[in-house]
C-alpha positions as CSV (number, residue, x, y, z in Angstrom):
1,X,112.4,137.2,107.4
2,X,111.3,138.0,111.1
3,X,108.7,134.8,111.9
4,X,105.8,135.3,114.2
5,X,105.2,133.5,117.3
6,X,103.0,130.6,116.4
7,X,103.8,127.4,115.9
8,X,102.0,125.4,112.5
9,X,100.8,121.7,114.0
10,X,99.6,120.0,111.1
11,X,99.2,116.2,110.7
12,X,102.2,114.8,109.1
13,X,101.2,114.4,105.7
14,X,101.9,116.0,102.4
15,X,98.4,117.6,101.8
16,X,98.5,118.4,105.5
17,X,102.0,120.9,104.6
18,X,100.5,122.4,101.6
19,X,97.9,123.4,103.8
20,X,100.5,124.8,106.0
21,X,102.3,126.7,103.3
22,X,98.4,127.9,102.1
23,X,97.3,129.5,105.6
24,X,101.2,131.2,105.3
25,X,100.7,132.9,102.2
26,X,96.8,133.5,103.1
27,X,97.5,135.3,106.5
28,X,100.9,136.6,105.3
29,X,102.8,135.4,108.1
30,X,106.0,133.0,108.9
31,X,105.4,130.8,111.8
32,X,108.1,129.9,114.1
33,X,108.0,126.3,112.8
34,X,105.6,123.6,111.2
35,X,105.7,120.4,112.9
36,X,103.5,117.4,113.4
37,X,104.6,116.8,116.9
38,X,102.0,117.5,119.5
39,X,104.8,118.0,122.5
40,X,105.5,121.7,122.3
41,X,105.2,124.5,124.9
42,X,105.1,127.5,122.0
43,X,101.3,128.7,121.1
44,X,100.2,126.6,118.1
45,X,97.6,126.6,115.5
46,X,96.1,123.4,114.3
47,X,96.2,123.4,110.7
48,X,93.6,121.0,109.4
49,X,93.8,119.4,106.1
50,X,92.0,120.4,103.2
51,X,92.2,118.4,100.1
52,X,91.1,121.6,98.0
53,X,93.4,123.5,99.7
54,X,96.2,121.2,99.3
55,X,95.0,120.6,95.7
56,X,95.3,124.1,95.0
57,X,98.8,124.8,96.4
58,X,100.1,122.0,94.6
59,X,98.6,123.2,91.1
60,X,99.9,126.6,92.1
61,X,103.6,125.4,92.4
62,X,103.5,123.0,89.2
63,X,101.6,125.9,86.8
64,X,103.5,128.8,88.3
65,X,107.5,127.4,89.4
66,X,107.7,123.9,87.4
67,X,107.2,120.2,87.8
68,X,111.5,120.2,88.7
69,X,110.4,123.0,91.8
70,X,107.2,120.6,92.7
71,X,109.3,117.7,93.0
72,X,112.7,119.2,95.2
73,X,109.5,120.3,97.7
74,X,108.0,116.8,97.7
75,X,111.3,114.9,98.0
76,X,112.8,117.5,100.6
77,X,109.3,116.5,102.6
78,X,110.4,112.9,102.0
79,X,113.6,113.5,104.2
80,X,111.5,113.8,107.3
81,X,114.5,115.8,108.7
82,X,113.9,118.5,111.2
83,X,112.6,122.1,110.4
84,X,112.5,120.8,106.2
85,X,108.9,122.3,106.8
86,X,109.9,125.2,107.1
87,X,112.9,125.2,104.5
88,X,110.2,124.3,102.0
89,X,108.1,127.3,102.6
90,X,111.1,129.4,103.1
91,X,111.8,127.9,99.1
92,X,108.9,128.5,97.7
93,X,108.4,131.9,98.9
94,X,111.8,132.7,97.4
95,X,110.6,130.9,94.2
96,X,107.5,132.4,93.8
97,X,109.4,135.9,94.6
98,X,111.7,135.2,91.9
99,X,109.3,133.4,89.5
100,X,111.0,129.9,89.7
101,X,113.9,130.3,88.8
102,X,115.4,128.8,91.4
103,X,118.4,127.2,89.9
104,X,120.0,130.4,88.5
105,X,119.8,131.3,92.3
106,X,122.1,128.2,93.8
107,X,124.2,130.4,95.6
108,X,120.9,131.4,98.1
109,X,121.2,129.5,101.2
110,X,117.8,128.0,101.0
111,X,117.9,127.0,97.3
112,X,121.2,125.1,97.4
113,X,120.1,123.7,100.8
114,X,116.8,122.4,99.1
115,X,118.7,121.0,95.9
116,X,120.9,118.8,97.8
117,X,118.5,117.6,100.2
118,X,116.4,116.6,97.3
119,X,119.1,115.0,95.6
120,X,120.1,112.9,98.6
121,X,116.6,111.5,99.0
122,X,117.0,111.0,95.1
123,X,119.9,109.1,95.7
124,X,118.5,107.1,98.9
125,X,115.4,106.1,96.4
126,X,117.9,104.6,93.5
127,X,119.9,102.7,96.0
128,X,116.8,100.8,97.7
129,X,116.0,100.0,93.9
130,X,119.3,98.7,92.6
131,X,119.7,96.7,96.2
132,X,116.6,95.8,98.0
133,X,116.9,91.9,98.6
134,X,113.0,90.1,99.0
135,X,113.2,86.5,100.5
136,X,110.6,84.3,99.8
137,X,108.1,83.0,102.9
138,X,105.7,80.4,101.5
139,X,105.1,82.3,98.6
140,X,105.1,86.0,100.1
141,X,107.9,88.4,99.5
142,X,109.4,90.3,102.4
143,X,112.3,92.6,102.5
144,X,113.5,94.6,105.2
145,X,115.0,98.3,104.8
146,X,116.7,101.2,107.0
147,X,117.1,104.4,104.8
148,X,117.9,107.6,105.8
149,X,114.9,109.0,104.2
150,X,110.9,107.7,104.0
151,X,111.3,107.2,100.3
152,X,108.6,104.0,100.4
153,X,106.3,106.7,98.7
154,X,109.4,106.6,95.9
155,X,109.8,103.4,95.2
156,X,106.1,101.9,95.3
157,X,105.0,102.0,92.0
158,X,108.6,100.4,90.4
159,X,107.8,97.3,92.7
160,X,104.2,97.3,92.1
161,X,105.1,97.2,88.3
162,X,107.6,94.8,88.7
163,X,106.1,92.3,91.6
164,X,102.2,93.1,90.3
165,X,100.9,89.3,90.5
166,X,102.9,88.6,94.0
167,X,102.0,89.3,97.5
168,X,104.7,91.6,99.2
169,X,105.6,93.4,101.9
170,X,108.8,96.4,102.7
171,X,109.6,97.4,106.0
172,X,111.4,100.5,106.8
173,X,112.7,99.7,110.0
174,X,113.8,103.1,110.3
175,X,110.4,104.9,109.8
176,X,108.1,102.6,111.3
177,X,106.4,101.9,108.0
178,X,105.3,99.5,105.3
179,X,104.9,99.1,101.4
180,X,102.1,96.3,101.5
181,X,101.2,94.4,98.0
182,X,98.7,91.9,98.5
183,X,96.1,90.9,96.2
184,X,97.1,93.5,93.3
185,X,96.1,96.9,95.8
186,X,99.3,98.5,97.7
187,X,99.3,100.4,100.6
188,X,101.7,102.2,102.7
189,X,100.9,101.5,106.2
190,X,102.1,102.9,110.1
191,X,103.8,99.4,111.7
192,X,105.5,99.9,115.1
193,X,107.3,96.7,114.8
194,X,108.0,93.9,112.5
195,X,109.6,90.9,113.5
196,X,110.9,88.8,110.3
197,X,109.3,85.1,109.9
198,X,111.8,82.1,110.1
199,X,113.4,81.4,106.9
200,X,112.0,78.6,105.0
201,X,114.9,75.4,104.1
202,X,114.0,76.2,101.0
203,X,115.0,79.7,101.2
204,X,118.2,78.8,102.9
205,X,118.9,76.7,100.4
206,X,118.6,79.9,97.7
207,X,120.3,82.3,100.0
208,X,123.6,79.7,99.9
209,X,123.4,79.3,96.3
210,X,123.3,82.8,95.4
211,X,126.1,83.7,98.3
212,X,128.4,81.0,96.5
213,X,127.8,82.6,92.9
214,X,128.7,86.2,94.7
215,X,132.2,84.4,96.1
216,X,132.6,82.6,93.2
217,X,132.5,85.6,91.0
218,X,134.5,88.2,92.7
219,X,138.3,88.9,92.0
220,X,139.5,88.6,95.6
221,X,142.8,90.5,94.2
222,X,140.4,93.2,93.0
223,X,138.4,93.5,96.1
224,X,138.3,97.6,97.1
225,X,136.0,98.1,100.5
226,X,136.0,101.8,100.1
227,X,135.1,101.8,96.5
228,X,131.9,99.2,97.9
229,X,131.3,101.8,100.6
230,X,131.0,104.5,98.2
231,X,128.7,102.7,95.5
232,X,127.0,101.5,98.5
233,X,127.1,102.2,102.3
234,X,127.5,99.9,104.5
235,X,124.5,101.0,106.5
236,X,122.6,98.8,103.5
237,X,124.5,95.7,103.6
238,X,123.0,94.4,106.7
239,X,119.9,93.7,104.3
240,X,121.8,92.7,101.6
241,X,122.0,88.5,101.0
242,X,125.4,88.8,99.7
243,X,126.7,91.0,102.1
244,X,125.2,90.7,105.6
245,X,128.2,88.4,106.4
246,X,130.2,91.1,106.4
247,X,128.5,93.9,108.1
248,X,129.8,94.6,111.6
């Protein structure tokens, strides 16, 4: 599809691209990209967010192409990688053309591109659930993490659930960004930098005991590093108590 020369600048968030998608469909026209980054020399239009709008769109893609097509759009926004704003309206343009069906359509470019991206951030969300490691400072919980993808929005509510009565914090190192817990209420908040308190003796002491029960346990004449690697990356294990030894 031939795009027209204008540039989408929209503010980063998810209402903010269903905005994007609505002007699209509402002035019938493919922009040359949608991005939230202000350092551009190609003509732009500022796309401001409308939480009707947004609203809107979003009931428009869950009634029309399914909750399974509302969620590959939201996770493939969750990947943060560059031009997925575009690949999303690209997708749902071809699924409202072909009335969601999307998945009888895998061999379209844009459809299989959009499933696996999806499924990746799907991954990236179950693995910072199965490994995430908290360690206790004077009673506040504070794990580190560096995913691919922004999947904080992904994984709040299973540690809200799960931590409710404790104070904690997640930092994506890689995103810039926070999961905060404190006092019941959670937020996801913009942090430029984090640095990691001292660990407490008492901590220490915990961290040893549960590194001796991981030695203690493991079948050194079973021990398989790629079959590790594949359950678990070793871009993770950095962050991981029983592991961070190893990482290089």
């Amino acid at each position: 599809m031939a795009r027209d020369n204008i540039m989408y600048l929209y503010d980063s968030t998810f209402d903010g691209l269903m905005n994007c998608i609505f002007e699209a469909f509402e002035q019938k026209e493919t922009p040359v990209d949608i991005s939230y980054d202000t350092h551009t020399l190609l003509p732009y239009r500022q796309i401001l967010t409308d939480t009707d709008k947004a609203h809107r769109v979003k009931y428009s893609i869950k009634a029309k192409l399914g909750k399974d097509i509302y969620r590959i759009v939201y996770l493939a926004y969750l990947s943060r990688e560059k031009g997925c704003e575009l690949d999303i309206l690209e997708f749902v343009r071809f699924c409202f053309s072909h009335k969601g069906n999307a998945s009888e359509n895998m061999n379209t470019p844009i459809v299989s591109k959009m499933f696996c991206l999806a499924k990746s951030v799907s991954r990236e969300q179950h693995h910072i659930m199965e490994f995430l490691r908290f360690n206790d400072y004077n009673g506040n919980l504070i794990a580190v993490i560096n995913p691919e993808y922004f999947v904080l929005p992904l994984i709040a509510s299973h540690f809200e659930n799960r931590f409710y009565n404790e104070n904690f914090l997640i930092f994506d190192e890689n995103h810039f960004a926070a999961l905060v817990h404190i006092e019941k209420r959670t937020e996801i908040i913009p942090v430029d930098e984090f640095i990691v308190p001292e660990f407490t003796e008492e901590e220490k002491k915990f961290q040893t005991l549960w590194k001796l029960f991981y030695d203690t346990i493991e079948i050194k004449q079973r021990r398989n590093y790629n079959l590790r690697r594949t359950h678990l990356p070793k871009r993770f294990w950095k962050n991981v108590t029983e592991l961070k030894d190893e990482y290089i």
